[in-house]
C-alpha positions as CSV (number, residue, x, y, z in Angstrom):
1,X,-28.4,18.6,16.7
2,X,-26.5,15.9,14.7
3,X,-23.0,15.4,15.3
4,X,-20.0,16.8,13.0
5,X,-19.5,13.5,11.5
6,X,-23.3,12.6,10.8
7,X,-23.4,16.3,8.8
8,X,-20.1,15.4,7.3
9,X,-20.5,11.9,5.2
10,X,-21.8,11.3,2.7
11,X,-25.3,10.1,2.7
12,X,-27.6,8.6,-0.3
13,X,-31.1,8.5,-0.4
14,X,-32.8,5.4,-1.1
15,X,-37.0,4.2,-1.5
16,X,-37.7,1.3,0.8
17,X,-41.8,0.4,0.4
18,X,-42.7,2.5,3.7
19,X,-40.9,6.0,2.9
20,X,-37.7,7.0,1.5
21,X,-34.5,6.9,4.2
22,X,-31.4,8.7,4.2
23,X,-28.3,6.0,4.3
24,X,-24.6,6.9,4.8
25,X,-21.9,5.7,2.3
26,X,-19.2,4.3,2.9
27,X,-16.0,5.7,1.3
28,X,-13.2,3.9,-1.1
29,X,-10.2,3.6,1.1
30,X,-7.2,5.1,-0.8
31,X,-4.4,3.1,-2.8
32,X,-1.8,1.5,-0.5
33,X,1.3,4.2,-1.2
34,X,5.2,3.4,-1.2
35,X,7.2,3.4,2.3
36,X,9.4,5.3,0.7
37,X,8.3,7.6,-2.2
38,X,4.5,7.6,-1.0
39,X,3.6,7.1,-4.6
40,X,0.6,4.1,-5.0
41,X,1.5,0.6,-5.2
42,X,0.6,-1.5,-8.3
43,X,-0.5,-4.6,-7.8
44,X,-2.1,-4.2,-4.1
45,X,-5.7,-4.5,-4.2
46,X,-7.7,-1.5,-2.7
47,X,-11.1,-0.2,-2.4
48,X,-14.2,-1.3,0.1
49,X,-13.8,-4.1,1.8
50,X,-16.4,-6.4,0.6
51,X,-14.6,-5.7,-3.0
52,X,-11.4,-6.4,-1.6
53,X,-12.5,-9.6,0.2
54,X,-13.8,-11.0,-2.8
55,X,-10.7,-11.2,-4.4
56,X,-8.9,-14.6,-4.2
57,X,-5.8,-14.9,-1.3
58,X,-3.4,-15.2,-4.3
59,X,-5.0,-12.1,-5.8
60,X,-4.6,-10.1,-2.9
61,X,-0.8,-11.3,-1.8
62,X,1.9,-9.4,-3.6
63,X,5.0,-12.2,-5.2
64,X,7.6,-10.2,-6.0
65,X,10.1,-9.1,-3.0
66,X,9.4,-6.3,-0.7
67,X,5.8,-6.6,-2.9
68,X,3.2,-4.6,-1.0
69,X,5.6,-2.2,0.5
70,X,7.6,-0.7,-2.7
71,X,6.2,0.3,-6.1
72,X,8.5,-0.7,-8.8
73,X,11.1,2.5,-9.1
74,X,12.0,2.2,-5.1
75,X,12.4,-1.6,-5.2
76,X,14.6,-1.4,-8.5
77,X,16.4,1.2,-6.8
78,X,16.4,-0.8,-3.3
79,X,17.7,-3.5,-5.0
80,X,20.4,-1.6,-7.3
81,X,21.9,-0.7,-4.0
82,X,22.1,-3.5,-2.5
83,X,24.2,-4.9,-5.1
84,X,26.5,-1.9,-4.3
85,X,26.6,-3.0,-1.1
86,X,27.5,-6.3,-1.9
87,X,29.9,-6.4,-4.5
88,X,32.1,-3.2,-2.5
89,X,31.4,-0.3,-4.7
90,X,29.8,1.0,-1.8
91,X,29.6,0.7,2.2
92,X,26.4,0.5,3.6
93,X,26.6,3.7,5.6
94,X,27.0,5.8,2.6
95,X,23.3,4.9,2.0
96,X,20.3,7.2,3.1
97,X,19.4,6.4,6.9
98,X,15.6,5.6,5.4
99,X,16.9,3.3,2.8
100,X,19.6,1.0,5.1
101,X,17.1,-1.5,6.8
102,X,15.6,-1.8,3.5
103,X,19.2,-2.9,1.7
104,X,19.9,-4.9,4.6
105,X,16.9,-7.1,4.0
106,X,17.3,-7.4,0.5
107,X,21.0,-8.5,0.9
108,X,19.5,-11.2,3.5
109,X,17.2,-12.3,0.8
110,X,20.0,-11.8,-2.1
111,X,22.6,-14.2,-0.1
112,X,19.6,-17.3,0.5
């Protein structure tokens, strides 16, 4: 009897010149997702790997900061906070417990 995962994935059938075989396909790996929010990243390539690794190093490499770990609301937000932080209008334990580390990197990178 075939194991769980051999009855589970998918498979394709494909003609070779002896007799048709039965092939298992791979699946797309899912978008990369926010640390925070868990929506997907824009900008992060994602799919099979042989797609991915086609891609040039500069396509795959995310420029703008904390790029490949924040979509674009929670780095705004990050960043809007951290600002805050800075300037006094607020102290940095008055910030979500998930979001500090975050703000204390981006006032690092804020004070370079």
């Amino acid at each position: 009897m075939p194991n769980k995962t051999q009855r589970t994935r998918k498979k394709k059938m494909v003609r070779t010149p002896g007799k048709t075989s039965r092939r298992f396909v791979g699946t797309k790996a899912r978008p990369h997702a926010s640390a925070l929010s868990g929506r997907p990243l824009s900008g992060v390539t994602h799919g099979k790997r042989g797609k991915v690794n086609k891609h040039s190093k500069t396509q795959k490499r995310p420029t703008v900061p904390f790029g490949g770990l924040l979509n674009g609301p929670d780095r705004r937000r990050i960043m809007e906070q951290a600002a805050r932080v800075r300037h006094g209008f607020k102290t940095i334990q008055a910030v979500n417990l998930k979001e500090q580390i975050l703000i204390q990197q981006a006032l690092s990178k804020i004070e370079e």
